[in-house]
N, C-alpha and C positions, 0 to 999 in steps of 0.2 A: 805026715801029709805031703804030698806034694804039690807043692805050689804051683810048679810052672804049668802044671796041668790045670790045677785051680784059674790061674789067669789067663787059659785059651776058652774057658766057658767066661769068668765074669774079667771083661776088658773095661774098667774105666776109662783110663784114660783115653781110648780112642773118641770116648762120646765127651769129652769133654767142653768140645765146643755148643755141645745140645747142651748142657746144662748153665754153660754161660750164657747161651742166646735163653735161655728160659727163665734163668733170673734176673737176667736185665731187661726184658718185656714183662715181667711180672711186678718190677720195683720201679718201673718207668711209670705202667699203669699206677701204681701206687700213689708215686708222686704226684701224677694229676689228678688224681681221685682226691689227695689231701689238699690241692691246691684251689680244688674245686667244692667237693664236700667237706673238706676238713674233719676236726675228730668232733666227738661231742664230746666235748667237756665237761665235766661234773660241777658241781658246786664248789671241790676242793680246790679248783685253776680259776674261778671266775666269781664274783662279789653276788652273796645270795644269804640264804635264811633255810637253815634245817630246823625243822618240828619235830619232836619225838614225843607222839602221842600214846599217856600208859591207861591200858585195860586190865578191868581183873578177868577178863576171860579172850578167847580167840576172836580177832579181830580179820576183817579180810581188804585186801586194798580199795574194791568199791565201795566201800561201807566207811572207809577212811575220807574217801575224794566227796562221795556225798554228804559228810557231815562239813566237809570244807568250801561245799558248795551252798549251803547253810548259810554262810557269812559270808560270801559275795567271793571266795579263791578257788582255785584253782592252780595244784600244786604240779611242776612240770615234771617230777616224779614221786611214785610211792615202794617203797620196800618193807617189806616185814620183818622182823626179828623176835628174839627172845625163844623157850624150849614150845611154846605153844601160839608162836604166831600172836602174842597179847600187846606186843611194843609195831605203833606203825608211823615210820621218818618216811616224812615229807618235804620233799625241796623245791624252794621258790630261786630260782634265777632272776637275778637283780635285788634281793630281797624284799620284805615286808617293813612297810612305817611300823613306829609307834604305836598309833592306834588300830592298825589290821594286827599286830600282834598281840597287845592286849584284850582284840574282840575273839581271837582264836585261842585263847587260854580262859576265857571266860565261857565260853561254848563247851571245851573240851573237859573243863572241871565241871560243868553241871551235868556232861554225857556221862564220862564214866569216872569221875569221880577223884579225879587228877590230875594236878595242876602240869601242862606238855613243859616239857625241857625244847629254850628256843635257844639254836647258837647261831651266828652272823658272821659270814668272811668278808672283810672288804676288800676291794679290788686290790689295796697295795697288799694285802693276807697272798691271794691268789697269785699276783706275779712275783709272789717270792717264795711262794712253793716252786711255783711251774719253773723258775731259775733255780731252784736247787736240787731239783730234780735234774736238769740239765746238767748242771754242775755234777754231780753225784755218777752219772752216766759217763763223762767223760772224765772225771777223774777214776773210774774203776778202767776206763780205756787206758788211759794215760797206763795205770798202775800195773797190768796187764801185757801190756807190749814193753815194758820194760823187764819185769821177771821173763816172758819166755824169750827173749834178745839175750839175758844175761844166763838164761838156764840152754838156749841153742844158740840163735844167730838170728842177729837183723831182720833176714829173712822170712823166717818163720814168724818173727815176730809182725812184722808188715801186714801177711798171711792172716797171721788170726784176726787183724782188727778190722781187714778188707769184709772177714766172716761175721765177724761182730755185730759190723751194722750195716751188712745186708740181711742177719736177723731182726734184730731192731725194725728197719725198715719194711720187712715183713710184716712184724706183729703191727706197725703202725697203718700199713696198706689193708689187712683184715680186719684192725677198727676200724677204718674211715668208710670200708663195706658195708659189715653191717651194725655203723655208729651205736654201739655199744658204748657206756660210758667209762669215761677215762676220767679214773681218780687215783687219790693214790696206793691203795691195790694194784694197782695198773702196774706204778713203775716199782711197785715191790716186785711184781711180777716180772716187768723185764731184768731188773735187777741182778732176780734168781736164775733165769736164764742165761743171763751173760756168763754167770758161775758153771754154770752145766754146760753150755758150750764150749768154754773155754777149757774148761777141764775133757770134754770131749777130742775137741783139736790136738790138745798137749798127750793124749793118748796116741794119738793118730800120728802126730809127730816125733814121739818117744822112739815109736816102732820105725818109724820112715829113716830116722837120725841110727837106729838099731841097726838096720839093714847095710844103708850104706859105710858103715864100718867093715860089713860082711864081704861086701866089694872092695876085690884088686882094686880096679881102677873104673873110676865114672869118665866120660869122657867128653860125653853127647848125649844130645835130649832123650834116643833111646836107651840109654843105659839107664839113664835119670828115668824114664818111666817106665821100665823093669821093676824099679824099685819101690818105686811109689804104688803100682797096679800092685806089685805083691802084699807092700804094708795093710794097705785100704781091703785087700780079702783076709790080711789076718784078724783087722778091725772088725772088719764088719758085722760077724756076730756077736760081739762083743760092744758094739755101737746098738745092735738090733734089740736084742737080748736086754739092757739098761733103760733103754727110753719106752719099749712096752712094760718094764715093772712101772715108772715113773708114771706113764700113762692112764694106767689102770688107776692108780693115785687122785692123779689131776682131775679123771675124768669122774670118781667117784666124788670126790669134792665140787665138781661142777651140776652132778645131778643132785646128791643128796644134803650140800652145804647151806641152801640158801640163798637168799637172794643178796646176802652181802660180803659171801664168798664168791658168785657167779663170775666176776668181772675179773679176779685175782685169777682163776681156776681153767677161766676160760683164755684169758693170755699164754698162763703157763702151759696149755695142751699147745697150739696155735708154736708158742716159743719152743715147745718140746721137739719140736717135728722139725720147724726151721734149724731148729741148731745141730740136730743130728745132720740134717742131709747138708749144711752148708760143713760142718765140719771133714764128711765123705768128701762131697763133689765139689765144694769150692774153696775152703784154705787150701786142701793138699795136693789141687790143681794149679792155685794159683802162685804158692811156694812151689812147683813144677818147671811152672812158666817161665818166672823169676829168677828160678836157680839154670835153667839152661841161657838165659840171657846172660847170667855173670859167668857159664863157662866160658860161652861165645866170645865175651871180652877179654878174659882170660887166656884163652889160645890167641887169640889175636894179638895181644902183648906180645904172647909170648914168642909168636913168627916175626914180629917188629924187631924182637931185642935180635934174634937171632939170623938175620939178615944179614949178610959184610955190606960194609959202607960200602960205597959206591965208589 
C-alpha cells in the first residue's frame, strides 16, 4: 500500500487544531453543565433506602409506584429485574424511617405474598464509595502512565493520560445531559473504558514509535507529522474495524439488557466512541506537539554548545 498516497486523501494532522478547538468547547460546556446541573446520583453515592419487591408473576413499574402510593411513598426511582420482570427496586433518596419501612413490607407481603428485601446506604456508606471510586480512577491513571513511560517515553505517556480524562470528561459531560443515573455500573463502565482506550492509544503509539525508527533522521515538526499522518492511516481501520464489533456488543446490551444493565451499557457506547477518536485525534496529536517542542529545545542546545565563545 502506499502510504504517501494514503496521506494526501486522509491528512490528520493538518485538522488538528479543529479537533482541539472541538474538544475543548465540548468538555468546557461540560464542565458547566456539571457545575450547573451536576450528575444524578443514585442511591449508591448518596444516603437512601432500596426496596426489592418479589412477585410470583410480571409486575410493571406503574403498578409498583401505585401500590407505593397506597401507604403515603413515592419512590424516586423504579427498575425491573429478574427473567420475567417479577422482582421491582425502588429507591427512596434520603431514605425511609422505621416505621415507613415496616408499613411497606406489611403492604407488600399481603399483595403478593412476600416479604420486600430493604437495604439502607448511609451517607458515610455513600462518600466512601464515591472516594474510592475516585481513588480507583486515578490509581488505574497513576498505573497507566507509568507502564507506557517505561514501555516508550514520558512523552507518550503524558499523551495518553491528557486522552484519558478527556474521555472521562466526556462520558461525565453526556451524564450531566441527559442525568442518567450514576452508580456503580457507571464507574465499572468508565473503568472498562479507560482499559480500551488505553490499549487503543498504545496501538496507535506502537505504530507511531514503529515508524520512526524507519526514519533516517526527524528533525522538525514536519517530519514529526509525516510520521504520525502515516501511523494514524495505518490505525485507522484497525481502530474502526474494533470499536464497531465492541459497539454492536454495547449496544445490544443497551437495548436488550434491561434496566439494570442500561446505565453500565450506555456509558460504555458513550466511552467506546470517545476513546477511539481521542486516541486518533488527540494523544497522537498531542504526543505531536509535545515531541516537536523537545526537538525545538534540543536543536537550540545544540546551536548554544556549538557556538565559539566570544
Amino acid at each position: 500500500m502506499n502510504f504517501d498516497h494514503e496521506q494526501t486523501k486522509l491528512d490528520f494532522i493538518k485538522h488538528r487544531k479543529k479537533f482541539f478547538i472541538f474538544s475543548a468547547v465540548f468538555l468546557l460546556t461540560g464542565v458547566i453543565l456539571l457545575a450547573t446541573l451536576g450528575l444524578n446520583l443514585g442511591i449508591d453515592f448518596q444516603s437512601g433506602t432500596t426496596i426489592d419487591v418479589m412477585a410470583e408473576e410480571t409486575v410493571t413499574a406503574n403498578e409498583i409506584n401505585e401500590h407505593f402510593e397506597e401507604v403515603g411513598l413515592t419512590p424516586d426511582d423504579i427498575t425491573l429485574a429478574g427473567e420475567n420482570n417479577e422482582i421491582g427496586r425502588a429507591s427512596f433518596i434520603g431514605g425511609l424511617n422505621q416505621e415507613e419501612t415496616l408499613a411497606v413490607q406489611s403492604h407488600f407481603e399481603d399483595v403478593y405474598g412476600n416479604t420486600p428485601n430493604v437495604s439502607t446506604v448511609t451517607p458515610i456508606v455513600g462518600e466512601e464509595l464515591a472516594r474510592n471510586a475516585v481513588i480507583s480512577v486515578l490509581i488505574a491513571a497513576v498505573g497507566i502512565i507509568l507502564y507506557v513511560t517505561v514501555r516508550f517515553e514520558f512523552l507518550y505517556g503524558i499523551s495518553a493520560i491528557i486522552a484519558l480524562f478527556h474521555d472521562a470528561l466526556f462520558i461525565l459531560a453526556i451524564f450531566s445531559i441527559v442525568q442518567m443515573e450514576v452508580n456503580i455500573p457507571f464507574i465499572a463502565a468508565v473503568l472498562t473504558i479507560i482499559g480500551y482506550s488505553i490499549n487503543d492509544t498504545i496501538v496507535t503509539f506502537d505504530r507511531i514509535r514503529e515508524n520512526m525508527n524507519f526514519e533516517k533522521r526527524v528533525k522538525d515538526f514536519s517530519d514529526l507529522a509525516r510520521v504520525v499522518n502515516k501511523s494514524l492511516v495505518q490505525t485507522l481501520a484497525r481502530s474502526i474495524n474494533t470499536v464497531l464489533t465492541v459497539l454492536f456488543a454495547a449496544g445490544a446490551l443497551f437495548i436488550l439488557g434491561g434496566e439494570g444493565l442500561r446505565t453500565f451499557s450506555f456509558a460504555l457506547v458513550v466511552g467506546l466512541v470517545a476513546g477511539t477518536y481521542s486516541s486518533l485525534f488527540i494523544a497522537a496529536q498531542i504526543w505531536l506537539v509535545l515531541k516537536s517542542r523537545q526537538l525545538k529545545k534540543i536543536r537550540y542546545r545544540k546551536v548554544q554548545t556549538e557556538q565559539p565563545e566570544a
